[in-house]
N, C-alpha and C positions, 0 to 999 in steps of 0.2 A: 837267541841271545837277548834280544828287546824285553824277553818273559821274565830277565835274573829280576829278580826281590830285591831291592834296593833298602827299602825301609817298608814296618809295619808294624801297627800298634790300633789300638782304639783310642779312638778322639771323638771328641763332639762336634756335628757340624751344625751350622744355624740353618732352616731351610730358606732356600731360596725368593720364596715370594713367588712365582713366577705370575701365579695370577693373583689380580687385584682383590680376591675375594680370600687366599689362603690365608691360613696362620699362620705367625710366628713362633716359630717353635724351635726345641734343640730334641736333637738325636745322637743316640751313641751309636759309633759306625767302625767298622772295623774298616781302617785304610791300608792299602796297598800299593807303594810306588815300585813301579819299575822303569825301564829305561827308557820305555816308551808311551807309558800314560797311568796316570792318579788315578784309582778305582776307588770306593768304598763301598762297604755292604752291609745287611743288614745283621747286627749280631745278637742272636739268642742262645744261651748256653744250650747244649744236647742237641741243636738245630744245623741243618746242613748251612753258609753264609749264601744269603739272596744279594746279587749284584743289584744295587739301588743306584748307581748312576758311574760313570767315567769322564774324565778329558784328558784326550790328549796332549802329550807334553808339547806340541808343535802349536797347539792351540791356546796356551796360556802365555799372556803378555805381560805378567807382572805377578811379585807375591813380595808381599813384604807385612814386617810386623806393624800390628795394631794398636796403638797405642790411646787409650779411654780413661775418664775419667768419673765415666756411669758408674752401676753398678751392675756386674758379668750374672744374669742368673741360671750359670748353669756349675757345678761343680770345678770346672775346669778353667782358671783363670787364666790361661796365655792363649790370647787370638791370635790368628797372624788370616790373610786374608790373601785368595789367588783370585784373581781377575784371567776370567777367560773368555772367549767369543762377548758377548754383550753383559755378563753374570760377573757377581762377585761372588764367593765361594768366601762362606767366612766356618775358621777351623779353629775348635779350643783344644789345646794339648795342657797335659796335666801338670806339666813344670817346665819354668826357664830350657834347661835344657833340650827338654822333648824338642821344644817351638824352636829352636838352633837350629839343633838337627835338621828338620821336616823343611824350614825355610832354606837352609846353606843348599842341600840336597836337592831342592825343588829348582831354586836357581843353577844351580850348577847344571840339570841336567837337561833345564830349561833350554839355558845360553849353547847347550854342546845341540839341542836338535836343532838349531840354527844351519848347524855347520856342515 
């Protein structure tokens, strides 16, 4: 039951940084929620999808929208950003709506693995 699909779509995600040497950069990533944790992966059309990273929903402390006044350089103008273990995880969805979605659904299912 953890495995039902909850939401799925491709978004862009910004990478992480983790090390002081990487780029900055955006990737389009095919995501996947379920009841039990945020996947995304690697999408090429005719290609099988490569798991490119996960967290789990017990592991995420915060997701809320991002509100900017830069300029977004990737296609996808609605950020919204999850905070989990020490990381921010920053996500572009393609319209207003999408970024609803993915936020309401992310907290919602956030606040239920609490329980």
């Amino acid at each position: 039951m953890n495995n039902c699909v909850l939401l799925e779509e491709l978004l862009i995600k910004k990478s992480q940084q983790k090390r002081r040497t990487s780029p900055s950069n955006f990737k389009v990533r095919f995501f996947v929620l379920t009841k039990s944790k945020l996947a995304y992966y690697e999408h090429r059309h005719g290609k099988k999808r490569t798991l490119k990273g996960s967290v789990e929903l017990s592991r995420i402390r915060c997701v809320e929208i991002v509100k900017s006044d830069i300029i977004i350089p990737c296609q996808y103008k609605y950020p919204f950003q999850i905070v989990h273990d020490s990381y921010i995880l920053y996500v572009f969805a393609p319209n207003r709506e999408s970024r609803q979605r993915w936020v309401f659904t992310l907290k919602e299912e956030e606040s239920l693995s609490y329980i």
